[in-house]
Backbone bond lengths (Angstrom), bond angles and torsions (degrees), N, CA, C in turn:
res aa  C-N    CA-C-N  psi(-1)  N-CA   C-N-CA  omega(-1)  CA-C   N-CA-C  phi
1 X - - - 1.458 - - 1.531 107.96 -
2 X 1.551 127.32 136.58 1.311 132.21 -163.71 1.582 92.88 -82.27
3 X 1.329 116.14 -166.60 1.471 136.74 155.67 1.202 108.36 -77.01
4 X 1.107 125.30 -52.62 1.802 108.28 171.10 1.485 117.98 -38.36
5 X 1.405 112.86 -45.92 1.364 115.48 -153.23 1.655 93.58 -67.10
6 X 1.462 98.20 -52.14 1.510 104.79 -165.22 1.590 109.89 -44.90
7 X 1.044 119.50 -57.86 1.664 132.99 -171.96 1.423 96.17 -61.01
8 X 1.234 165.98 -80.67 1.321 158.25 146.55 1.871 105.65 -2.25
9 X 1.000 107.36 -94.60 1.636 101.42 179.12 1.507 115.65 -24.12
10 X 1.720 117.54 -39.45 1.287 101.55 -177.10 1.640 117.05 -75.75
11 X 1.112 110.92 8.82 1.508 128.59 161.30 1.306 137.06 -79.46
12 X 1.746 96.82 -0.68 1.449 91.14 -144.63 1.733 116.48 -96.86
13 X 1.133 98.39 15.52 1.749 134.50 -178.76 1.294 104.49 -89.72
14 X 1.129 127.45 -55.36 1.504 126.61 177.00 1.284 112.63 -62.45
15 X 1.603 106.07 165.33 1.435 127.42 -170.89 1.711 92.91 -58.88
16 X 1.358 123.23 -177.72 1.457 132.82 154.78 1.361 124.75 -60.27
17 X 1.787 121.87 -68.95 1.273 123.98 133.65 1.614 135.87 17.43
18 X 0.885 84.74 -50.14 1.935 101.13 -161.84 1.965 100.80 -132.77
19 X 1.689 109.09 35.65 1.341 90.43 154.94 1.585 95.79 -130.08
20 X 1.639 102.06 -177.58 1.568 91.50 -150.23 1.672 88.05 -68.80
21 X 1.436 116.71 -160.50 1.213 124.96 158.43 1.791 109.31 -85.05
22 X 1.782 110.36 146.85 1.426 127.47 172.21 1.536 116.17 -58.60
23 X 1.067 114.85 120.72 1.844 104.64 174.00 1.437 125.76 -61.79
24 X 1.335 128.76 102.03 1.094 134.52 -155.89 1.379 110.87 -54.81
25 X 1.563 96.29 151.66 1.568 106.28 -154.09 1.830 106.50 -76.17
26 X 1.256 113.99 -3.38 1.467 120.14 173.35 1.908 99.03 -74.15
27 X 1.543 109.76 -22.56 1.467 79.88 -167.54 2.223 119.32 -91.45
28 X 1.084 114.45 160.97 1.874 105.16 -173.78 1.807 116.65 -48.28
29 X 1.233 122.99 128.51 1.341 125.46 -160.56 1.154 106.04 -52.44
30 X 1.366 124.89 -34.36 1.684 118.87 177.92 1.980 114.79 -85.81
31 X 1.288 88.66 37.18 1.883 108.48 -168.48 1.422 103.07 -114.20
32 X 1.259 138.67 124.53 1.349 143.89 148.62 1.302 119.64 -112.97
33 X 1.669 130.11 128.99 1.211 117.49 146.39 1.296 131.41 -109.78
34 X 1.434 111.53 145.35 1.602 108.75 -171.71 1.452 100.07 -124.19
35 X 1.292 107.09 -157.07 1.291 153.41 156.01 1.807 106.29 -49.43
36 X 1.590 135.81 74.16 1.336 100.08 161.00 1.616 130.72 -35.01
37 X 1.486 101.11 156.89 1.640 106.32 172.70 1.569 102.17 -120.33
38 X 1.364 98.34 155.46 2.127 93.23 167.51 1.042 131.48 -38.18
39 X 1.288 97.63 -60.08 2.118 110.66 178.98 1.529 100.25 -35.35
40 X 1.712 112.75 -20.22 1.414 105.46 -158.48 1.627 119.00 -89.73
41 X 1.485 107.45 15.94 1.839 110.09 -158.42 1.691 110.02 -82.83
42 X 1.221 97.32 -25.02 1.297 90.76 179.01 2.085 121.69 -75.74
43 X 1.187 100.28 -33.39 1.491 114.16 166.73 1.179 104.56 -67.34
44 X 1.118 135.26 -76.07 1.602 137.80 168.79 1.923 116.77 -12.61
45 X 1.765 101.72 -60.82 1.284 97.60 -154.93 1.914 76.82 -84.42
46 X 1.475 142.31 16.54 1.546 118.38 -169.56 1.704 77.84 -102.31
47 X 1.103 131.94 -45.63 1.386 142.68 -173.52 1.826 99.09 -39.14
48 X 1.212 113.05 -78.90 1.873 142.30 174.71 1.510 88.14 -47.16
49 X 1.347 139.87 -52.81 1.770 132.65 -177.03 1.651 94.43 -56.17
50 X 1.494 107.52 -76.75 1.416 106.92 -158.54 1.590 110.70 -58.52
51 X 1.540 136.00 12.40 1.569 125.45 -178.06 1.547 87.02 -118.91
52 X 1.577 131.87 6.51 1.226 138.55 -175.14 1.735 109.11 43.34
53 X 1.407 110.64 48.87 1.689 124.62 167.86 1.350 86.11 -80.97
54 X 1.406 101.15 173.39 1.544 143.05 175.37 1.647 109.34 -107.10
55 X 0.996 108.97 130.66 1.900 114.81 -177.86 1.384 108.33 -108.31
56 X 1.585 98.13 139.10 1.285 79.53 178.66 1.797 107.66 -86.52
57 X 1.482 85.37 172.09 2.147 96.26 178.94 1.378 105.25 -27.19
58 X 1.928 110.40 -89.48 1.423 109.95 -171.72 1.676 127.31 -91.38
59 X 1.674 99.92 75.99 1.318 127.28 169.59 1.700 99.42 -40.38
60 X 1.253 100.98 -70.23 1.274 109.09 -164.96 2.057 119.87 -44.08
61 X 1.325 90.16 -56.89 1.427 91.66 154.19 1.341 160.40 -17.43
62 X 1.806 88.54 -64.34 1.185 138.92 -178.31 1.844 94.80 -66.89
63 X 1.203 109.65 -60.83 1.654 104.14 172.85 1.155 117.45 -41.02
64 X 1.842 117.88 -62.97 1.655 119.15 -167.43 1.511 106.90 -62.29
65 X 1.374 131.49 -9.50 1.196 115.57 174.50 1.321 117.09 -126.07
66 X 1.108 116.64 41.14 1.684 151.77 115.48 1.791 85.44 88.62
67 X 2.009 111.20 54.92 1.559 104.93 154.54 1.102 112.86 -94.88
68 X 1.033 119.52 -9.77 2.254 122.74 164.18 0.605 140.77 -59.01
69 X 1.581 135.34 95.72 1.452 107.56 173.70 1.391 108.23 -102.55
70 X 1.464 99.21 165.11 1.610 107.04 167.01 1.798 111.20 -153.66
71 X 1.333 81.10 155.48 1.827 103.98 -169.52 1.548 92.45 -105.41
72 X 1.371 118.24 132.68 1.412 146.48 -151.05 1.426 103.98 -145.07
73 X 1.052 131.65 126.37 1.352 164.93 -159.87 1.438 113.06 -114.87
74 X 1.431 120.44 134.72 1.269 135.29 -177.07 1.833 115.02 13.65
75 X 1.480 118.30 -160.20 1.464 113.01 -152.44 1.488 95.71 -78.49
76 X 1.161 124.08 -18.55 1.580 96.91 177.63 1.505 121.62 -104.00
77 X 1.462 101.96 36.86 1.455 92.88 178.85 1.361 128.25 84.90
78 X 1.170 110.01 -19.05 1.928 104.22 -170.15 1.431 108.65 -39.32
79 X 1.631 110.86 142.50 1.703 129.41 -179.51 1.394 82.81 -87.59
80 X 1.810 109.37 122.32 1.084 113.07 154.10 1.265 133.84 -110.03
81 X 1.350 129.10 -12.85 1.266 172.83 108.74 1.374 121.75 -83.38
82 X 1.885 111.19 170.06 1.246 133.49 -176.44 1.564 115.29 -171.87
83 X 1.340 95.53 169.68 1.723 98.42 -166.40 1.609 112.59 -174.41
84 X 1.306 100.70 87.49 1.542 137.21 166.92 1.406 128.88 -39.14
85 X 1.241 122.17 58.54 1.564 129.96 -172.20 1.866 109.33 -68.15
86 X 1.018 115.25 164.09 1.546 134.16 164.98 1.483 119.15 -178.52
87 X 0.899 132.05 153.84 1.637 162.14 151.35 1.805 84.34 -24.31
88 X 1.485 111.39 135.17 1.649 116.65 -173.17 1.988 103.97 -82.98
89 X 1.500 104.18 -2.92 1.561 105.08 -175.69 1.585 99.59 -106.81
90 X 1.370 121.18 7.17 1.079 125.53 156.06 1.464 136.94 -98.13
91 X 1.375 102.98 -16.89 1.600 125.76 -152.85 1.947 90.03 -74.53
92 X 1.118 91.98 -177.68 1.291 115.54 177.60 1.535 109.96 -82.63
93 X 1.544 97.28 -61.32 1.682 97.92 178.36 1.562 101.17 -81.24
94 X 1.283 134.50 37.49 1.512 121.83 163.98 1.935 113.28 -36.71
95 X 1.513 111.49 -56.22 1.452 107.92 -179.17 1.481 129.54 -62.60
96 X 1.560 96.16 -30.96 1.567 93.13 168.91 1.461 124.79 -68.85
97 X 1.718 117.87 -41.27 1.177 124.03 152.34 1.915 133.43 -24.29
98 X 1.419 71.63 -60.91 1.836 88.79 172.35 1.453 122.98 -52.02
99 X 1.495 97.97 -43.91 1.548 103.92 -173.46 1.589 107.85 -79.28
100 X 1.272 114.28 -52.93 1.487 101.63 -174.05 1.504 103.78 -88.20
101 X 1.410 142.71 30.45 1.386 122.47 125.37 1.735 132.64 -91.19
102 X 2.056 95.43 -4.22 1.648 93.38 164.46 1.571 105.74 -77.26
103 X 1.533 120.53 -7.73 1.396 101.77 -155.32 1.603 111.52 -108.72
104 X 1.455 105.22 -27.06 1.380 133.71 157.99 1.915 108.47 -28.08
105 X 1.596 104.23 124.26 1.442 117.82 -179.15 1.652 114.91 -40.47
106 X 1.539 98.86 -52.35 1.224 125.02 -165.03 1.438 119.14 -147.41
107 X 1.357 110.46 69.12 1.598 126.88 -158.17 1.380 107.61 -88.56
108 X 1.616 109.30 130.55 0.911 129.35 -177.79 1.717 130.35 -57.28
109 X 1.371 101.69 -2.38 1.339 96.57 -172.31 1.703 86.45 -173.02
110 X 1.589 100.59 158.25 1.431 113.29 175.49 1.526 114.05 -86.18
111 X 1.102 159.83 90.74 1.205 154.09 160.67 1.459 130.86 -4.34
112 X 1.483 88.27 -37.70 2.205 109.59 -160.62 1.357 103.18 -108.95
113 X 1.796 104.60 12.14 1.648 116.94 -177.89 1.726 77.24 -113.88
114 X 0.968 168.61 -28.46 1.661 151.56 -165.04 1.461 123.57 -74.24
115 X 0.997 101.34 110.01 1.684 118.82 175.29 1.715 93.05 122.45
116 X 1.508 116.56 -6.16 1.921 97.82 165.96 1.285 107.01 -98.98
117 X 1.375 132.93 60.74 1.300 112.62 -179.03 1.780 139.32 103.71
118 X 1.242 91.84 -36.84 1.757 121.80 179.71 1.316 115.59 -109.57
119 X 1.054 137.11 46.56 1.742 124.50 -177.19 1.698 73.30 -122.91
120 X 1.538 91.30 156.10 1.535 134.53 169.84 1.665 98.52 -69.12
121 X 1.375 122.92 158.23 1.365 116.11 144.02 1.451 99.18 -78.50
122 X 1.638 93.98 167.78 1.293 110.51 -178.80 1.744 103.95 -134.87
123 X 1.463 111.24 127.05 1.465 113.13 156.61 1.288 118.88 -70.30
124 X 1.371 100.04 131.41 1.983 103.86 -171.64 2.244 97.24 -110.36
125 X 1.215 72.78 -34.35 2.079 69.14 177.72 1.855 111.87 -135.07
126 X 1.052 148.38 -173.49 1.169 164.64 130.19 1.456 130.92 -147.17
127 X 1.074 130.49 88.52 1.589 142.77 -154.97 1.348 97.39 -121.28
128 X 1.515 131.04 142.44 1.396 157.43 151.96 1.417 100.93 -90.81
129 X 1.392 128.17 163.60 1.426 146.16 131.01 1.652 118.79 -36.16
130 X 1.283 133.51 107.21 1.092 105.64 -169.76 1.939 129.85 -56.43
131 X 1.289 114.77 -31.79 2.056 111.22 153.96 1.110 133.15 -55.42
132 X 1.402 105.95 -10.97 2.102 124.67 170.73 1.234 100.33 -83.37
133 X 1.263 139.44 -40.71 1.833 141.61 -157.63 1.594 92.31 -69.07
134 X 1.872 85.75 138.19 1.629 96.45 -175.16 1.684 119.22 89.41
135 X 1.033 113.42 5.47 1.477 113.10 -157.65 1.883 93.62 -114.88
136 X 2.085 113.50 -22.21 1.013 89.09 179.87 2.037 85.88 118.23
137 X 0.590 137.40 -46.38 1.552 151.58 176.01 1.782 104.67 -17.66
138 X 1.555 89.68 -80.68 1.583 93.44 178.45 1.374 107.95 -74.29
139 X 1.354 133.24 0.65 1.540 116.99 167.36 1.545 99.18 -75.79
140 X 1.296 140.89 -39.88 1.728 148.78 -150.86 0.935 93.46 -99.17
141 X 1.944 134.34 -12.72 1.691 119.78 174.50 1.643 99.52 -88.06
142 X 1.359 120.79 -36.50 1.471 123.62 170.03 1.451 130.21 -52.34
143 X 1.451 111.81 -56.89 1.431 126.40 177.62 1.596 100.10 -52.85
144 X 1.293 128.14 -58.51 1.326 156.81 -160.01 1.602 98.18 -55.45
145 X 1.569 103.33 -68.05 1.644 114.29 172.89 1.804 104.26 -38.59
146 X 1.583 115.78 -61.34 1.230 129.99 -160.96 1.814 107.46 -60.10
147 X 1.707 112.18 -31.68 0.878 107.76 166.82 1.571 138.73 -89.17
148 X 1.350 102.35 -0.36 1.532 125.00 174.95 1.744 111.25 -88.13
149 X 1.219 101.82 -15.37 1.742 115.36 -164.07 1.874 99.64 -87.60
150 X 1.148 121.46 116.39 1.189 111.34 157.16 1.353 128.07 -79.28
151 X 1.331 126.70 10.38 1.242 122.78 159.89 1.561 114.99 -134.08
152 X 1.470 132.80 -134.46 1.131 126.63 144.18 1.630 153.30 -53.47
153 X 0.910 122.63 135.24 1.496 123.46 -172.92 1.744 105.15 -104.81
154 X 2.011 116.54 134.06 1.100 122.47 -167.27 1.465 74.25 -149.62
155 X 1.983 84.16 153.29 1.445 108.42 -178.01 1.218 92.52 -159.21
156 X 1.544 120.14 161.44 1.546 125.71 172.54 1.690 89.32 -155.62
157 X 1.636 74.65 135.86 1.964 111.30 -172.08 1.034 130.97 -115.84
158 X 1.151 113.76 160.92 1.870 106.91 158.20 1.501 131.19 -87.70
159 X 1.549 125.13 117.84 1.398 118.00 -161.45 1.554 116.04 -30.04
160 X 1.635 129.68 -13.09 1.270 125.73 -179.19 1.472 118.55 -70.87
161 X 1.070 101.65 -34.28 1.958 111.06 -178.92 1.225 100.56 -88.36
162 X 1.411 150.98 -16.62 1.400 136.11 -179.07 1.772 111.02 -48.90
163 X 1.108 133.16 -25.49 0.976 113.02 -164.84 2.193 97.27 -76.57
164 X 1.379 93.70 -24.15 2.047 97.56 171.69 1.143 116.06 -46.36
165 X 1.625 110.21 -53.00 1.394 111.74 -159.74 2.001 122.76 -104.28
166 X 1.804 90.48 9.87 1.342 111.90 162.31 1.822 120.72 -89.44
167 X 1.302 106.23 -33.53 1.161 126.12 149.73 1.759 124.03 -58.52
168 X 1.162 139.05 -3.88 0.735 176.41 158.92 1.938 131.30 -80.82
169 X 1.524 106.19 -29.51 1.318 116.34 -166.25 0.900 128.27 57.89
170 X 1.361 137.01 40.52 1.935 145.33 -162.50 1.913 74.84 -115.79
171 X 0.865 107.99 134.06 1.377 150.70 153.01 1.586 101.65 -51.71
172 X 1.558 126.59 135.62 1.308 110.43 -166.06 1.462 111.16 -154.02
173 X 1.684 117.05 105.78 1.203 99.26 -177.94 1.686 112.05 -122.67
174 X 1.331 113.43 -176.09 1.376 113.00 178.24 1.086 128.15 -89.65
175 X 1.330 146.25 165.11 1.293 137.38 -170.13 1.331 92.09 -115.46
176 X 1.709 106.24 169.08 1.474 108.18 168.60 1.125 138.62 -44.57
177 X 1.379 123.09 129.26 1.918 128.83 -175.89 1.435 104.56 -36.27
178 X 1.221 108.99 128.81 1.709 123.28 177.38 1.782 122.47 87.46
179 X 1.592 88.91 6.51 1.696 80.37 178.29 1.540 124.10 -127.68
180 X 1.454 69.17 103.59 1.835 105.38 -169.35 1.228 117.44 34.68
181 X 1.655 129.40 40.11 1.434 119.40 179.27 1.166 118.40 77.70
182 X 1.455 123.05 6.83 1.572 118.68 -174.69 1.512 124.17 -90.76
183 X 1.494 104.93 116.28 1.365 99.65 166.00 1.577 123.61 -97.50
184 X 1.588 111.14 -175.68 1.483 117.95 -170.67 1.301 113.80 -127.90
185 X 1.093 109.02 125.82 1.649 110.04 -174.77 1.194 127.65 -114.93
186 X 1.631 132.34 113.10 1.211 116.93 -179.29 1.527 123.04 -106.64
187 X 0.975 136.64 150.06 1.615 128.21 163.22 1.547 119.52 -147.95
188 X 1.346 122.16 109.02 1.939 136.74 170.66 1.136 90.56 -59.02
C-alpha cells in the first residue's frame, strides 16, 4: 500500500463530508496533495522563493487555517509544490480582479458583493519545485484547490502561463491595457 493509500484509509471511518479530498488522478502516484501544516512554512515559502512568487505577510497563518495546499512526495513528505488560496478581497491582485469583473460582458461575480458572503476564492500563488514541473503537480494543486472551493476559483497571471490555466477550463480575460500582461482567470 503507497502513502496515498495510507492517508485516505485513515479516513475511512468518517462520514464522506468530513474526509479530506482524493488527490486527483492527473497528479504522479507517488504525489499527494493536502492540507499544508505549520511545521510546513519553511518548505512552502523555499517552494514560492524558488518560482520567484510573492508571499503573502501571514504565510504562516495562512497554513494553520488550512489555505495551503501542498503536493508531497514519497514517504517522507517532501514539499514539492504548493498553492496559496484566499478570499479575492484579500488577495494581492484584489484590484486587478475588480477591474476586469466591472468590465467583463457578462461577469461572473459582483465585486462590491466581496467580503458579504459571495467572493470566489482566489489563487494568490502556485509554484512546483523546479525538477517536479511538467510531471502534472501544479495541474493536481489546481483541480484539488477547485475541488476544496465551494464556489468559484479566480486567479490572475502573466500572459506566459495562460496556455496552463486554459488547459485547465478557467475562463480567461484581460485586464486593462498596460497592466503588466495580466490576465484573469475564472473557473466554477
Amino acid at each position: 500500500m503507497d502513502f496515498r493509500e495510507r492517508y485516505h484509509r485513515q479516513f475511512s471511518d468518517l462520514p464522506e463530508e468530513d474526509r479530506p479530498p482524493r488527490t486527483p488522478d492527473c497528479a504522479p502516484e507517488d504525489v499527494l496533495v493536502r492540507c499544508g501544516e505549520p511545521g510546513e512554512l519553511i518548505p512552502v515559502q523555499y517552494v514560492l522563493d524558488g518560482a520567484m512568487l510573492r508571499k503573502p505577510d501571514n504565510l504562516h497563518r495562512m497554513l494553520g487555517a488550512r489555505y495551503v495546499l501542498v503536493a508531497v512526495r514519497g514517504e517522507d513528505e517532501d514539499v514539492v509544490g504548493t498553492l496559496v488560496r484566499t478570499p479575492p478581497d484579500r488577495s494581492l491582485d484584489r484590484h486587478l480582479l475588480a477591474d476586469a469583473m466591472k468590465r467583463a460582458d457578462d461577469p461572473p461575480a459582483d465585486p462590491e458583493t466581496w467580503g458579504q458572503g459571495h467572493e470566489p476564492t482566489h489563487v494568490d500563488a502556485v509554484a512546483v519545485k523546479y525538477p517536479h514541473r511538467g510531471e502534472g503537480i501544479g495541474r493536481a494543486l489546481v483541480e484539488s484547490a477547485v475541488e476544496r472551493t465551494d464556489g468559484p476559483l479566480t486567479v490572475a497571471f502573466d500572459d506566459d502561463v495562460r496556455p496552463f490555466y486554459e488547459a485547465l477550463d478557467f475562463e480567461i480575460w484581460q485586464t486593462r491595457p498596460g497592466v503588466r500582461n495580466r490576465l484573469v482567470g475564472w473557473k466554477e
